[in-house]
N, C-alpha and C positions, 0 to 999 in steps of 0.2 A: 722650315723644312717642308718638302715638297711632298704632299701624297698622291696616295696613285688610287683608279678607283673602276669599277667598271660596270654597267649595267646591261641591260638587254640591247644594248645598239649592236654587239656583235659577239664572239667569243673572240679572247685575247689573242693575238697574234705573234705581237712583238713582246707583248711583257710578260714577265712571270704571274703568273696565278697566285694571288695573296701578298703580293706586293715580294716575294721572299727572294734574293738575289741567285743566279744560276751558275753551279758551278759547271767544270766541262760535264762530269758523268752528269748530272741532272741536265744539262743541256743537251747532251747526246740522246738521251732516255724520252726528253719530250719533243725532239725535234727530228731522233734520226741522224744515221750519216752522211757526212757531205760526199755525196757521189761525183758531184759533175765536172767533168774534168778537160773534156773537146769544147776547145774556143768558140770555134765557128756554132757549134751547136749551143752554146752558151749563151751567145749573140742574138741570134733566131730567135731563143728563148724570151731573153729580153724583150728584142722588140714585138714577140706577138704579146707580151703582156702588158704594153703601155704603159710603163713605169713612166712617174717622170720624177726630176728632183725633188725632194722634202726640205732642202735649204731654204727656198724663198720662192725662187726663180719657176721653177714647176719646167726646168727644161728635159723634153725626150733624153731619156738616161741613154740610151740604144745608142741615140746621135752625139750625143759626148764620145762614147767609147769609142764609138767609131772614127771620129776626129781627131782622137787619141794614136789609133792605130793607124790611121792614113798618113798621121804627121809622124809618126815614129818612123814608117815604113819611108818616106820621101828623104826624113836628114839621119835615119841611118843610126837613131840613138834611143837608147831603151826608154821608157817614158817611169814616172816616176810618179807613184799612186797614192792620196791624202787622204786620209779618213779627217770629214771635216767633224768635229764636235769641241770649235771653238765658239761657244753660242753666246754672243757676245751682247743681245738682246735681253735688256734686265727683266723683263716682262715672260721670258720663256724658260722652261726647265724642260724639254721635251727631250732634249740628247745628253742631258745630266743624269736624267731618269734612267733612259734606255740603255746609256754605258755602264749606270752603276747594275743595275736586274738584267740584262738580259747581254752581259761585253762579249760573249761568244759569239751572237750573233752578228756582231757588226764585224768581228775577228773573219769569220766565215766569208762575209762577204768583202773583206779586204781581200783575201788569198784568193777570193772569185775577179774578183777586178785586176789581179796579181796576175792570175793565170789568165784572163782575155784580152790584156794590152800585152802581155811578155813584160813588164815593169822588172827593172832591177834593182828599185827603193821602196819600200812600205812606209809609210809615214802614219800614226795617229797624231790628232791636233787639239790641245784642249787647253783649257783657261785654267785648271787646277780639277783635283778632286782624281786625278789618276792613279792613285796607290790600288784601289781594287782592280783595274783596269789589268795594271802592270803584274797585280796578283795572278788575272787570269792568263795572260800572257807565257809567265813562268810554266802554265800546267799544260801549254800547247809543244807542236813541233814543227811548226807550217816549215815550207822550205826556204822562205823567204823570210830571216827575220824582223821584226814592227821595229819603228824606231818611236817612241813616245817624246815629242815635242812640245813644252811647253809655253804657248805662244802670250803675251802681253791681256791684261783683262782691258781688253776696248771693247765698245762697240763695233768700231770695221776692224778687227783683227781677224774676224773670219772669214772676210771678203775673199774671193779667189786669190786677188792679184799680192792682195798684203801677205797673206798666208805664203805665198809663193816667192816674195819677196823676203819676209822673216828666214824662209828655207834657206834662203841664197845666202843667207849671212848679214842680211838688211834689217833697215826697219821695219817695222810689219806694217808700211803703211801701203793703199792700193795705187795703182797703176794706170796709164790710158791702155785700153784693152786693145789694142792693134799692136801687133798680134797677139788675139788672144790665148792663156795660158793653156790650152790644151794644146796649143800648137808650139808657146813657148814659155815657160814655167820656169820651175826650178831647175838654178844655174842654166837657164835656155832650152832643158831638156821638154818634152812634152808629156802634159800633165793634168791628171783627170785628178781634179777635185771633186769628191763626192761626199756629202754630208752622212753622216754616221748612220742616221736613220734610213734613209736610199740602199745603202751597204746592205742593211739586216734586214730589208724587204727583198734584196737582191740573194740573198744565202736563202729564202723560204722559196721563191722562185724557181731556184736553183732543184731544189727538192721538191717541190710537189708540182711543178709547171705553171705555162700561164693560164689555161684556163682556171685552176682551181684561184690565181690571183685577181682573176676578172672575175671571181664568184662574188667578192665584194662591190660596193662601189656603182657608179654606171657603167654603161656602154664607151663614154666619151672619155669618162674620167674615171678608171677601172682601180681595185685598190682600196687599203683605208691611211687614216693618217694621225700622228700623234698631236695633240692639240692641249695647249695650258689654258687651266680654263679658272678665269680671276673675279668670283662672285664677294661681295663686301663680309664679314664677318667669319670667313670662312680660311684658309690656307688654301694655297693656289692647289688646283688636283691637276692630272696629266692624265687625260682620256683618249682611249684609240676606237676612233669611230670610222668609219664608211665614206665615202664621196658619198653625196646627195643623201646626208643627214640633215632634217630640219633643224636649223640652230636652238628653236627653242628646245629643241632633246639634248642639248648640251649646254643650255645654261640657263639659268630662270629668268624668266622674262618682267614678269608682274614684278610691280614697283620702281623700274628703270625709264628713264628719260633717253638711254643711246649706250649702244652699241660697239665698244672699240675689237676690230676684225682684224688679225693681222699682224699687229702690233705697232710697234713703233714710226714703222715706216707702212702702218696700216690704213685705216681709214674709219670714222667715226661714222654711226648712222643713225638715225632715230630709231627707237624699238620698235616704232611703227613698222616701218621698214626693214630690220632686221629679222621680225617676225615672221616673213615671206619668204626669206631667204634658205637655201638649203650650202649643208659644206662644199666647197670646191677651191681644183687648185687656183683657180685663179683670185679664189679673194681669199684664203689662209695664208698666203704670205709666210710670218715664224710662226704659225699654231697657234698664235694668241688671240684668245676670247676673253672681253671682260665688260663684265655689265656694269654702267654709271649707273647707280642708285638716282629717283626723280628729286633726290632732297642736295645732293652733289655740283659742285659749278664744272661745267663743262670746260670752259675760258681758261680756269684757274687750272684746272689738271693738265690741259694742253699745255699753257705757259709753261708748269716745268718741266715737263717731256720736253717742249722746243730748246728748253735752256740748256739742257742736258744733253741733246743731238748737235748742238750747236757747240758745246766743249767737248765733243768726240769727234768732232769736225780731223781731216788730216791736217788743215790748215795748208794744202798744197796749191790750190786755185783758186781765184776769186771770189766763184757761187760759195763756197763754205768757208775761206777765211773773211770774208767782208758779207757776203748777204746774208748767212744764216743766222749768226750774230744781230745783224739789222732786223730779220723777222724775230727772230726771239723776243729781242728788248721790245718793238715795237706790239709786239703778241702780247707780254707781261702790261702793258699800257692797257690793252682789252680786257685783260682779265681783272683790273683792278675800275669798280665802278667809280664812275666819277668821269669826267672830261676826258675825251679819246682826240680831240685834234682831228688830225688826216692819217692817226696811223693805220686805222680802215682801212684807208684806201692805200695807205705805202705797205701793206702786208699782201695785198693780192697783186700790185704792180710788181714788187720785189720776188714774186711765189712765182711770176713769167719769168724776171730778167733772168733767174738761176738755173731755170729750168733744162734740164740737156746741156748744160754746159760745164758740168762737172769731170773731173777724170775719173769718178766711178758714179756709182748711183745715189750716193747720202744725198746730194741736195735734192732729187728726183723725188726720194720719200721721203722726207722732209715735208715738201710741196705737198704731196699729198695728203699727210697728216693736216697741214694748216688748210689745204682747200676744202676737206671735207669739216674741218672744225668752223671754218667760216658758217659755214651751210648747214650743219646740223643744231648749230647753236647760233644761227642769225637771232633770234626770240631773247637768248639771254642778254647777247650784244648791244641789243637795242637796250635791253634793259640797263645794263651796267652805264649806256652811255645818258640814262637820265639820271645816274649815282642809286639806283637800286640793287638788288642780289638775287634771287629768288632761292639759293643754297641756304639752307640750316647745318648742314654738316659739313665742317672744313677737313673731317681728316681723309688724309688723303689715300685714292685706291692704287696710282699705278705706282709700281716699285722706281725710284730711281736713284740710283747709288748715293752715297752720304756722302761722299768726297769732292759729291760734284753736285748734292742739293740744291 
């Protein structure tokens, strides 16, 4: 079970106060009504507040809609609007959090995203745990009714293109992104995927404007953001901090060897270095923060995160049915001390040939998980390949499903 927690880094935005879930009147009561209703004015809104996505990507939320709207307005068909909170990411509970405490606000800003593309479908999207979701639902009356979808528990099920394909009556697996799905989506219609959490930044926006959203945050990267934060002995917590928070204000540093930022398709760092670092969209990635204890194998914990990216694979193009699998096994060769051969060297030759040649982005970070686990644990590598360990504790930190251990 996920807790939730907050300290001095900001007062709560997105979450309920005391962890307690929000019904509509308590939601009404602490957040106000939803006034805003002119598109155009909506729009404005948006882009002077610098949103950008909270799924991954960190793309101009302004410029999605817009793209939405351009492509609606050219082929002439209503566009078709997803609340993304299929978080497919074992390592994150940030939009499991935020649907279960605070489903009005991501509700709010679905009907906002409803009313500035003109969309004639609402969609939420999620892996399970929507019975309260569907609660809050019943207590609304938006004009547009939700339709609550319950997509596949993968890893890429919450990708745009798979999400978009699931729609269409498909597999939920992803797509080559030309034309990308804002422009053709579900059943071809055009199609703003937006991750649950963006939505219910976008309903406070709505209401208090963007300066007061740029009160948070920097100049560059205005805002706060929700983040799972995965310390050893503890239950993962779910923090809403600021851009340019120093990470050690979000996770304890002392006694850690490295840094995983991002998550799975994140990047690993020495604490050394992590220590220096403050939050941004460009290295939070799904929100995940987790500190490797200095007594933990670094090798060993990558291994099974790769083995397990590697059976969420779609299996649809080369880089992920043939190379991911190749870095995997070849990766579990490094984690286990003893005689490594040349898989050394066929993990970083292999971590090129896959590179960009994917038809979404799994092998892209992928590669990045193994290039920066190269690198931050060259020291252990060396070691494991004279049949040493320097780990005393095998159990393991990052979550990775049991069915696919």
């Amino acid at each position: 079970m996920t807790s939730t927690f907050t300290d001095t880094l900001m007062p709560p935005r997105l979450l309920a106060p005391g962890g307690a879930p929000a019904d509509r009147t308590t939601h009404e009561t602490r957040y106000g009504p939803l006034t805003h209703t002119d598109p155009a004015a909506l729009l404005r809104t948006l882009a002077e507040s610098g949103l950008t996505g909270r799924g991954g990507a960190a793309f101009p939320t302004h410029r999605k809609f817009v793209s939405v709207v351009d492509a609606a307005r050219r082929t002439g068909r209503a566009p078709v609007v997803v609340a993304n909170g299929a978080e497919g990411e074992p390592a994150s509970a940030k939009d499991k959090t935020l649907l279960s405490l605070s489903p009005h606000l991501v509700l709010d800003g679905l009907r906002l995203a409803v009313r500035a593309t003109g969309a004639g479908e609402a969609v939420l999207a999620v892996e399970d745990g929507a019975t309260r979701f569907e609660t809050a639902l019943a207590e609304r009356d938006d004009p547009l009714p939700v339709r609550v979808v319950r997509v596949p528990k993968r890893f890429l099920s919450g990708q745009s293109s798979a999400l978009a394909q699931h729609l269409s009556g498909h597999a939920a697996l992803p797509r080559h992104q030309d034309p990308p799905v804002r422009e053709q989506g579900v059943r071809r219609a055009p199609t703003l995927v937006q991750n649950v959490e963006t939505l219910a930044h976008l309903a406070l926006i709505a209401r208090y404007g963007a300066d007061w959203f740029r009160s948070a945050g920097t100049p560059s990267e205005p805002g706060s953001a929700l983040c799972t934060v995965h310390v050893p002995g503890r239950e993962p917590q779910v923090v809403e901090a600021p851009f340019g928070t120093a990470l050690h204000r979000l996770l304890p540093l002392e006694g850690t060897g490295a840094i995983l930022l991002g998550g799975y398709h994140g990047t690993w760092l020495p604490t050394a270095e992590a220590a220096q670092l403050r939050l941004s969209a460009g290295n939070l990635g799904a929100g995940v923060l987790a500190a490797l204890p200095a007594d933990r194998c670094g090798p060993a914990e990558t291994a099974r995160v790769l083995r397990y990216l590697a059976l969420e694979s779609a299996g649809q193009c080369g880089p992920c049915l043939n190379g991911l699998p190749r870095i995997a096994a070849a990766f579990r060769t490094l984690a286990a001390p003893g005689p490594q051969g040349t898989a050394r060297d066929d993990v970083a030759r292999w971590a090129g040939l896959v590179e960009g040649r994917g038809a979404c982005h799994h092998p892209d970070g992928t590669v990045r998980l193994v290039r920066s686990a190269l690198t931050t644990f060259a020291a252990e590598l060396d070691a494991h390949a004279r049949g040493l360990c320097t780990a005393t504790d095998r159990t393991p930190l990052l979550p990775v499903p049991d069915h696919r251990s």
